[in-house]
C-alpha angles and dihedrals in degrees: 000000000000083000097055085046092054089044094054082042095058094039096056102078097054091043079050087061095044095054091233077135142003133251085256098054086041083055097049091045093047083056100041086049112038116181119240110225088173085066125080146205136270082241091053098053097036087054084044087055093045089046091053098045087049097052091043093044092048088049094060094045089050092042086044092052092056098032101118096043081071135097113227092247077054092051097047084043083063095044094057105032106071087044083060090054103053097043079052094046080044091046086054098052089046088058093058094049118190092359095074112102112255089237085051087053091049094047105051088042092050086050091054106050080048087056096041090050093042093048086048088049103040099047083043087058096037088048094040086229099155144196152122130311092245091062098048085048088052103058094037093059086041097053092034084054096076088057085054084066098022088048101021087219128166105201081058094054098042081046095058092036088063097047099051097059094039085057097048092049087051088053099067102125136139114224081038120139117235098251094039086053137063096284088083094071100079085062096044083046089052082061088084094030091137088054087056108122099262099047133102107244128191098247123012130286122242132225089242102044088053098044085054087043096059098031083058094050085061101054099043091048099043092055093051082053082056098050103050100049079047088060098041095046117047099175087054090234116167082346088142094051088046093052094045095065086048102058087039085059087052089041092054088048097047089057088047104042109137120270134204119225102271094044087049086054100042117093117280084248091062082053102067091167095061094039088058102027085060091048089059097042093057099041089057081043100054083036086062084060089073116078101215088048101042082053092056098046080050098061087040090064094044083061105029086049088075102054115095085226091067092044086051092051088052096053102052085035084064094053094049091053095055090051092050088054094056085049093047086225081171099166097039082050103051097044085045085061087071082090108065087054096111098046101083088053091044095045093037078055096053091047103056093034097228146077129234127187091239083053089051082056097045096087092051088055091037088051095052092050092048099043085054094051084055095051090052107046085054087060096044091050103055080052091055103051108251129102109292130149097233099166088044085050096054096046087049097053084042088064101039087055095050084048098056086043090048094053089039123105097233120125120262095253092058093046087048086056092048102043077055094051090049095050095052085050102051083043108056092043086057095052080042087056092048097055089042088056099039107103116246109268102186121109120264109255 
């Protein structure tokens, strides 16, 4: 907000000449809308970064030129040293508060997750204790995750978003222990509940930190997905199917996942899991369209339906959705339903106990009806006055159409005519839109 701030701030004294508001009303807004000069820029922390990964990076290569000219008590003096430095340099921000500059902030706290993963290297290599790299990455982002609240830095938290995915994803192993697996990242992930999208956190989240946030959150849940159908399947058989079912349920968390006031009202960019929870969503969605690949999904939920971890995933899928309907959330919530596509098959299967090959088509069918109801909910409810996404529900009922075309048995000439007919129609609603949207220019009578 401190640049919108500095831009109404600029702009004042020429509204003030040409007499858009008085000195008075210029007054009033400069004090409605001070400008923060203890805040700083996105340029400012992102130099103060760079500047902190340069001096510790420089400080290892120096310290590794001259490694073997050291004693061991030198060597432990230099692992140490620099990690004192930076908890003094951090001590000393800490002391100023809120006056300390937010690059200031960035940089003592980068230096200090450097410090903290150097001295753990180097007294590993001068003790011979071992290991693998997981486990070094481990214990880093776990020791770095106290500056992210101490601090309140940013670089820290994307830091320790990235690791812990990374190591999630590192972790994908069958004979594996739980807490030794995957299924640990929803814990390391509680570790920055108060930054979740939704929460009121002590200073502003950023589009990239969120955006790392919620790519990270993929990965480290995903590969849980994997492991535990891994774990449950030992043939492999269907694995991928399963899993996919499993990453669709994350995915329609991730586009429901509850929002205070101000998120809910913030633009869907600034949302980037529901941005990239609903693509998946539609694309498994589209994918359903297909036969072969509606029958294969359906096989993938007949297994996956049996893991803990599925039945964990619906039950904090339900409460999101409830959540989602006090809200009315009513987009988010109709493209979400895309989920529960291949239910009323599975359960219809286990009912009759039995599978036919018109049963094994029903969730394609099933897939193309429901994908056009979205489409056109998103439309109805822009009409009706409430949010909708028109212009997203007419591109998706344009491609679902050109999809059924595409996998019909009608000659080229007759799918030519249609994709044409398609193309005028979607058109012409979007110039419809256009027109609907365009403010009234006409004089007041």
């Amino acid at each position: 907000m401190n640049s919108h701030h500095r831009w109404l701030h600029e702009q004042l004294p020429q509204w003030e000449r040409d007499g858009i508001v008085t000195a008075e009303n210029a007054r009033s807004l400069r004090q409605r809308h001070p400008l923060d000069d203890s805040t700083s820029g996105v340029g400012q922390i992102v130099m103060g970064a760079l500047g902190a990964l340069l001096i510790g990076a420089g400080l290892i290569a120096v310290i590794g030129y001259n490694w073997d000219d050291f004693s061991r008590p030198v060597r432990l003096l230099f692992a140490f040293l620099p990690l004192l430095a930076a908890q003094i340099a951090s001590f000393r921000v800490l002391q100023r508060g809120d006056a300390a500059a937010a690059w200031v902030r960035e940089t003592v706290a980068l230096l200090q997750a450097l410090a903290t993963g150097a001295c753990i290297a180097i007294v590993s290599q001068i003790y011979n204790l071992g290991g693998e790299w997981p486990d070094f990455l481990f214990w880093w982002m776990l020791l770095s995750l106290p500056l992210v609240w101490v601090l309140r830095s940013q670089a820290v938290a994307i830091f320790y978003l990235i690791a812990i995915a990374t190591w999630s994803v590192s972790q994908i192993e069958t004979g594996r222990a739980w807490h030794d697996s995957p299924l640990l990242y929803p814990l390391l992930l509680l570790g920055l509940l108060p930054w979740w999208p939704g929460w009121p956190p002590k200073t502003a989240l950023s589009v990239s930190v969120r955006w790392v946030m919620t790519i990270s959150a993929i990965f480290g849940l995903c590969s849980a997905a994997v492991f535990v159908c891994e774990q449950s399947d030992r043939f492999l058989s269907f694995q991928f199917e399963t899993a996919m079912w499993l990453w669709t349920l994350t995915a329609a968390a991730f586009a429901l996942f509850p929002l205070n006031q101000a998120a809910f009202e913030e633009p869907t960019r600034r949302k980037p899991q529901v941005v990239l929870g609903s693509l998946w969503l539609l694309g498994y969605g589209l994918a359903m369209t297909n036969h072969e690949i509606g029958r294969d999904i359906l096989m993938g939920v007949s297994r996956s339906i049996k893991l803990p971890w599925c039945w964990g995933l619906l039950i904090v899928l339900i409460l999101f959705v409830l959540h989602a309907l006090r809200r009315r959330r009513w987009a988010v919530l109709s493209l979400s339903s895309i989920v529960i596509l291949p239910l009323p098959s599975w359960l219809t299967m286990n009912a009759m106990n039995s599978v036919s090959q018109s049963m094994l088509s029903l969730p394609s069918w099933l897939a193309t009806l429901h994908l056009a109801a979205i489409g056109l909910t998103l439309i109805v409810l822009d009409f009706s006055g409430r949010r909708g996404a028109p212009r997203f529900g007419a591109l998706l009922l344009s491609v679902l159409i050109i999809l059924r075309m595409a996998d019909s048995h009608f000659s080229l000439l007759a799918k030519g005519v249609g994709f044409i007919v398609v193309g005028i129609a979607f058109l012409a609603f979007n110039l419809l839109m256009s027109r609907r949207r365009r403010p009234s220019t006409l004089p007041a009578a």
